[in-house]
N, C-alpha and C positions, 0 to 999 in steps of 0.2 A: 471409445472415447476419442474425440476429434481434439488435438493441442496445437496451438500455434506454432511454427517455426520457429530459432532463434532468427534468421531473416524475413520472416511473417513479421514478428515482433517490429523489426523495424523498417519493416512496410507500413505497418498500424501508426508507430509515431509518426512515418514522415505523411500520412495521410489525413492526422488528427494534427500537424506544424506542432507537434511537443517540442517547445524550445529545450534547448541543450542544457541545463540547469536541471530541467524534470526529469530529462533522461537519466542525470546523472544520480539522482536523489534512487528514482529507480532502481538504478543497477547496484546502488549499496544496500538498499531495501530488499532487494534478492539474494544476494551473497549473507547475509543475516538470516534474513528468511529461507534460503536451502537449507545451510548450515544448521539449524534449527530442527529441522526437518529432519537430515540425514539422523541427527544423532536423536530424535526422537523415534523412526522407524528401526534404526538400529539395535534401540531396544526392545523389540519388539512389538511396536504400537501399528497398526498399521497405519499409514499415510503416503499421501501422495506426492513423492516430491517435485515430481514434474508438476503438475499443476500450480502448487505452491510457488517453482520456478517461473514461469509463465504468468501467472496472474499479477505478482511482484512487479515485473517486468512493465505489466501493462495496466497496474490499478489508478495510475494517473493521467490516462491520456486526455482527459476532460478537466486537467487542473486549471487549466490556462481560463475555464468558466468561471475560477473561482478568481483569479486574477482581480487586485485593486484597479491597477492600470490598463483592464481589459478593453476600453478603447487605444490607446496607446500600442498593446501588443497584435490586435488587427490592424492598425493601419502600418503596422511593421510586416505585413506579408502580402504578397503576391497578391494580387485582384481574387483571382479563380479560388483559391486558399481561403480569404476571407469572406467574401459570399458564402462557402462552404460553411464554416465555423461558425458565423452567424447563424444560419436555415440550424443548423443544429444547437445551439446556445436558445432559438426561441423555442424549437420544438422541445428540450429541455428545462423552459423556465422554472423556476419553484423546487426542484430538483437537485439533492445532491451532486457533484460529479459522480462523486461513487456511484453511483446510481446508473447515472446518464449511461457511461462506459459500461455499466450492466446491459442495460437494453442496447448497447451498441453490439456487443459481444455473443449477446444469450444464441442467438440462429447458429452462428459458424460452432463456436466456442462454450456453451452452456454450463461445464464447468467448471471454466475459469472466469465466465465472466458471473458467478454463484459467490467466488472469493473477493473477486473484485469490488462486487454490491455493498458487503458491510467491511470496509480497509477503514471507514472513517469514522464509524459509531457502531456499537453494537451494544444491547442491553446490560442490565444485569445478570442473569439470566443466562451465563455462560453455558448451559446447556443445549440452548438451540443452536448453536452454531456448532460445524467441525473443526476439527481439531486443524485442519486447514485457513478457514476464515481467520482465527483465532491467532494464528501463525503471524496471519499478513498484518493484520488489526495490529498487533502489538509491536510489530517489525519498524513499523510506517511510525511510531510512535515513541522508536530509539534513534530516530535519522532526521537532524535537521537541515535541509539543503542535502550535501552529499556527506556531514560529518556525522560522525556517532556520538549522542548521546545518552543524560538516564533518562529517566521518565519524565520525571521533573524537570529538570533542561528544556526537554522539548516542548509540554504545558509552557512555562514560563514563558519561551520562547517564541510559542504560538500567542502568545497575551501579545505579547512583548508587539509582534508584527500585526496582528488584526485588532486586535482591541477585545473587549467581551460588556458585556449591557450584564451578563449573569454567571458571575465567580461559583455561584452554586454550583451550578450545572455543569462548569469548569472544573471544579472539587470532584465532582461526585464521577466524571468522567476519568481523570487522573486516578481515583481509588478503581474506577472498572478496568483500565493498564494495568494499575499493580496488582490486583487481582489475578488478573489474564498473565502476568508475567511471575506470578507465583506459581500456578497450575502447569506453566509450560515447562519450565525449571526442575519442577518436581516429577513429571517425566522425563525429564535429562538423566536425572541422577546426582546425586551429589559432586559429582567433578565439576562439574557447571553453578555458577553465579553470575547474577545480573551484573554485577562488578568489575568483572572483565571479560571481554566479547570475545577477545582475540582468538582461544582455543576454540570459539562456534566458530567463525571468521576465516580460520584456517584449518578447519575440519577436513574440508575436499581434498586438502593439499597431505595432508600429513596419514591418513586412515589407512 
């Protein structure tokens, strides 16, 4: 299994210009999502927590496609930069970022950029995905900008900044989180609650 560096990593961002805001959503997104991780292998499940590290780290490097002021945040970067992110933004159109950053990642990196692919939807149907995806999916979904949220919070919150044409599909996605965040939980074990993060948060530090 080929994994990115922790300085790979931020090779990746500064060659994708992830402004500093992405980055930082990132690295709470991973500290969550290891934490999670550890205490779910801990108990004997297997999982990967590297990967889950890594792909955390890197499941938004194509955020900036999703950007409202994506003219604005091109014409804030270097020439050679933005030609770059453009040639990639059309050869992605129609395409989620998650996505995009999958087929960016899949040659070098194949299974992290497998977590990477569904960080932003994933079915009903929690069974096809690993316990991995599933990790970052729901992680990405307790963090708004770089603070911690619940689930709700962050739905709203996403209303709140993008708008939405279909509340349905807004519902029914929010019930596939709290789903996702029941299953993860009840592999934890009973010491753990979505209620308070801190003891996931500070798992690394304390174990």
């Amino acid at each position: 299994m080929n994994l990115p560096s922790l300085q790979e990593c931020e090779n990746i961002w500064e060659l994708y210009s992830v402004p500093y805001t992405v980055r930082a959503h990132s690295k709470a997104v991973c500290k969550l999502a290891t934490g999670m991780a550890k205490i779910i292998n801990y108990n004997g499940v297997d999982i990967n927590v590297d990967v889950v590290d890594r792909a955390s780290l890197l499941h938004d490097i194509f955020r900036s496609k999703s950007f409202k002021d994506r003219k604005s945040f091109l014409e804030s970067l270097a020439e050679e930069r933005q030609k770059f992110l453009e040639q990639k933004f059309e050869q992605y159109a129609g395409i989620t970022h998650g996505v995009a950053a999958y087929h960016e990642l899949k040659e070098k990196y194949p299974e992290v950029a497998s977590v990477v692919k569904v960080h932003s939807d994933v079915a009903t149907d929690l069974t096809k995905y690993s316990k991995e995806q599933l990790i970052l999916n729901y992680c990405d979904k307790r963090v708004a900008h770089d603070k911690y949220v619940s689930v709700e919070e962050r739905f709203d919150e996403g209303v709140a900044r993008w708008g939405s044409d279909d509340l349905e599909l807004i519902n029914n996605a929010k019930q596939t989180a709290k789903n996702i965040e029941a299953y993860l939980f009840k592999l934890m074990g009973d010491t753990y609650n979505p209620e308070d993060l801190d003891p996931i948060l500070n798992y690394g530090e304390t174990e």
